[in-house]
N, C-alpha and C positions, 0 to 999 in steps of 0.2 A: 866593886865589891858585890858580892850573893850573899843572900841566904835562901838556905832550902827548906817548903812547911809544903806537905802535902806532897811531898813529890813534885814540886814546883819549885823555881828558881825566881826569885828575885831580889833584880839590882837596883844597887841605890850609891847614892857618894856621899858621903862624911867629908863635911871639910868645916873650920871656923872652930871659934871656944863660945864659951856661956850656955846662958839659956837656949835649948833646943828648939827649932823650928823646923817642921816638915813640910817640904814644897812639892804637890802633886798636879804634874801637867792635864791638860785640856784635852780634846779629844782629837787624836790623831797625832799629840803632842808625845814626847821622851822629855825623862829628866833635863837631857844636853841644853833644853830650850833653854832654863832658868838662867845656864851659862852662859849661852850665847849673845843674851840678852842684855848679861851685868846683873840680872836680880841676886843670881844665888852668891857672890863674889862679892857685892855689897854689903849682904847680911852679914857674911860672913865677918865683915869688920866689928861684927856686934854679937852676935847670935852664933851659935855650934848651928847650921845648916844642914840637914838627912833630907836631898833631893831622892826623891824613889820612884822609879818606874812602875807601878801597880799592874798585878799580872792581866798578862794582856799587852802590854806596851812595851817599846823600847827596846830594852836588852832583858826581859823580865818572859818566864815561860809565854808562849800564846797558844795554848789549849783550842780546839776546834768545837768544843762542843759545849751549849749556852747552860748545861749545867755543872761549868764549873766556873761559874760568873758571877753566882748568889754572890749580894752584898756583904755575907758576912766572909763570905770565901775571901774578898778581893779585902775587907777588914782586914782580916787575918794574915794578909801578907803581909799589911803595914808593920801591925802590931809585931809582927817576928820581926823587923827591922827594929823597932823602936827595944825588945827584948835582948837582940844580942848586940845593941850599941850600949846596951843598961838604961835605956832611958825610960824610968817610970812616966812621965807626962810631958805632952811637949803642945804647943801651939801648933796651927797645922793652917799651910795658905795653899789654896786650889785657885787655880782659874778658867772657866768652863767649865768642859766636862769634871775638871778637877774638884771644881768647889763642893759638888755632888757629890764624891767620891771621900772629902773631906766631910760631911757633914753625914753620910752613910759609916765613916769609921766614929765621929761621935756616939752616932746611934748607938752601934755595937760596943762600943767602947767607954761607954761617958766619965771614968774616973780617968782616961790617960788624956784630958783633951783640956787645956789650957784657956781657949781660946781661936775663935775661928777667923780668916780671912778670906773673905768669900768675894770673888772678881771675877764681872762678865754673867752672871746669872741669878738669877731671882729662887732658885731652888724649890719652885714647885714640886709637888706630890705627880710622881711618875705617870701617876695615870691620867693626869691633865695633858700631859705631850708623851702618846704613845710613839714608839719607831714607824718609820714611814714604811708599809711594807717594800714598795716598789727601791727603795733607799738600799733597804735589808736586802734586797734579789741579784740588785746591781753591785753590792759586795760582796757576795757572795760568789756570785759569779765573776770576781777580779776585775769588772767593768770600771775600770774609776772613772772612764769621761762618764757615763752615764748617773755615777753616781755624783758627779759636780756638777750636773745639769740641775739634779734634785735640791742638792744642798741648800738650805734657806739664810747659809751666811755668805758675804763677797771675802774671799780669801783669797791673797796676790799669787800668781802664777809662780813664784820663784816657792811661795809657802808649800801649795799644794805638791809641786814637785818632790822637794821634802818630807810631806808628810806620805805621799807614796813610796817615798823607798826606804821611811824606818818602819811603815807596819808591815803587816797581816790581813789583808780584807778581810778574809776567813774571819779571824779570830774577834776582829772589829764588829763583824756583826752578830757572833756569838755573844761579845758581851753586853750588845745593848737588849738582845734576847732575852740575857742570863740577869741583868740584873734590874730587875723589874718593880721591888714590892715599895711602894709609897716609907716615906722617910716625910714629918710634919714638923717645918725648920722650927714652929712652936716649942716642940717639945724637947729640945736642945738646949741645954741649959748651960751656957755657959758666955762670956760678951762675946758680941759679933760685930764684925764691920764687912760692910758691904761697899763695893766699886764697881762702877762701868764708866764706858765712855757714852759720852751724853749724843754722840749719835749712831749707837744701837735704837733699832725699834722697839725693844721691852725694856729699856733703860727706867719707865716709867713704872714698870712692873717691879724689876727688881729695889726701886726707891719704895713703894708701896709697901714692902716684903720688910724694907728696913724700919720702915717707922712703926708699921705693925708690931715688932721685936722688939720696939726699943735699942735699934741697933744703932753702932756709926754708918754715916752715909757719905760718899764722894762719888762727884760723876766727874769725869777725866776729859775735859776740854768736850772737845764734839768729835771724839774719836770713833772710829768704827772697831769690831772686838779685836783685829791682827793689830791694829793700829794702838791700841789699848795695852796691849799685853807688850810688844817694840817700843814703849814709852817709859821705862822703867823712871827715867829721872822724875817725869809728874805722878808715878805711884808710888813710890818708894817712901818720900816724907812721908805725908798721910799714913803708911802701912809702918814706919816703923815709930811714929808717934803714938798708934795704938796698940804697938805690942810693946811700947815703953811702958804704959799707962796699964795697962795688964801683966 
């Protein structure tokens, strides 16, 4: 399914009943992931499930040019999804790049937002981890061995291959351009629960991020982040115990 805001198209899937949750993939990730996985198909036994592609991604427009990346842009797509399903307010779970994504539609949106599930990132303020330039040149330039050379996460070879043939380098690197302005997970007001696996390197960061909030905390065995998000059986409790309890 589409919907079009801006001259823009993006897709999302409606599947399940109840209370509404919106699942926004990671970076480099599509909706299909949440499926592939069992997350979104779980929920579903509980929760109305809206997986969305955010533009940029997936089967969702991908624009070449980083200003049309602003955070309230890539908002604004959600929010037309969440608009023509009728859904006044929903919970919203991100993982990586997604969690950021989810907590940038808080921002912009704080009366439609339930509840956050934030997995795989600590959610610093953008300008503590700028885009690497040489990162940004190598997408640009369609280079993906060079840009997997850069990459500061270990992603299995069957992953990467995948996440080269559902994007757009282009567009990938317009939107880490595009979407730039600091978002302070403080000022979010609404309960959070935060997840990693306990062998990420800023696993330690992202636990610092949670107890500073007051948030819930789980770290997922000693998983590495692919490894973490493929794990749905050891996140799933956890995640759907806190969106019981909200």
């Amino acid at each position: 399914m589409f919907v079009e805001v801006d001259g823009f198209h993006i897709a999302f899937s409606d599947i399940g009943h109840g209370e509404p949750v919106v699942l926004l993939p990671g970076k480099f990730m599509t909706r299909q992931r949440w499926f592939e996985v069992g997350i979104a198909e779980s929920l579903a036994e509980e929760f109305r499930v809206l997986a969305i592609d955010p533009l940029g991604f997936g089967e969702s427009s991908k624009p070449h040019s980083p200003d049309d990346y602003s955070s309230a842009v890539v908002a604004g797509g959600i929010a037309a999804v969440l608009d023509d399903r009728e859904v006044d307010a929903a919970r919203l779970w991100g993982y990586s790049l997604g969690a950021q994504t989810a907590v940038d539609f808080a921002n912009h949106h704080p009366g439609r937002v339930l509840s956050l599930v934030l997995g795989g990132n600590p959610v610093l303020p953008r300008s503590a981890l700028p885009p690497d330039p040489a990162s940004l040149e190598a997408l640009r330039a369609g280079d993906w061995a060079r840009f997997w050379e850069l990459f500061p996460i270990t992603i299995p070879a069957e992953t990467m291959q995948a996440m080269e043939r559902d994007n757009d380098p282009v567009a990938q690197a317009s939107f880490e351009e595009g979407v730039r302005d600091d978002v302070l997970i403080e000022d979010i007001d609404c309960p959070k629960m935060f997840y990693v696996g306990g062998g990420e390197w800023f696993w330690e960061a992202v636990r610092d991020v949670a107890r500073r909030t007051d948030s819930r905390f789980e770290t997922i065995g000693e998983l590495g982040h692919a490894e973490t998000f493929q794990s749905p059986w050891l996140v799933i409790p956890g995640v759907r115990d806190f969106l019981q309890s909200h």
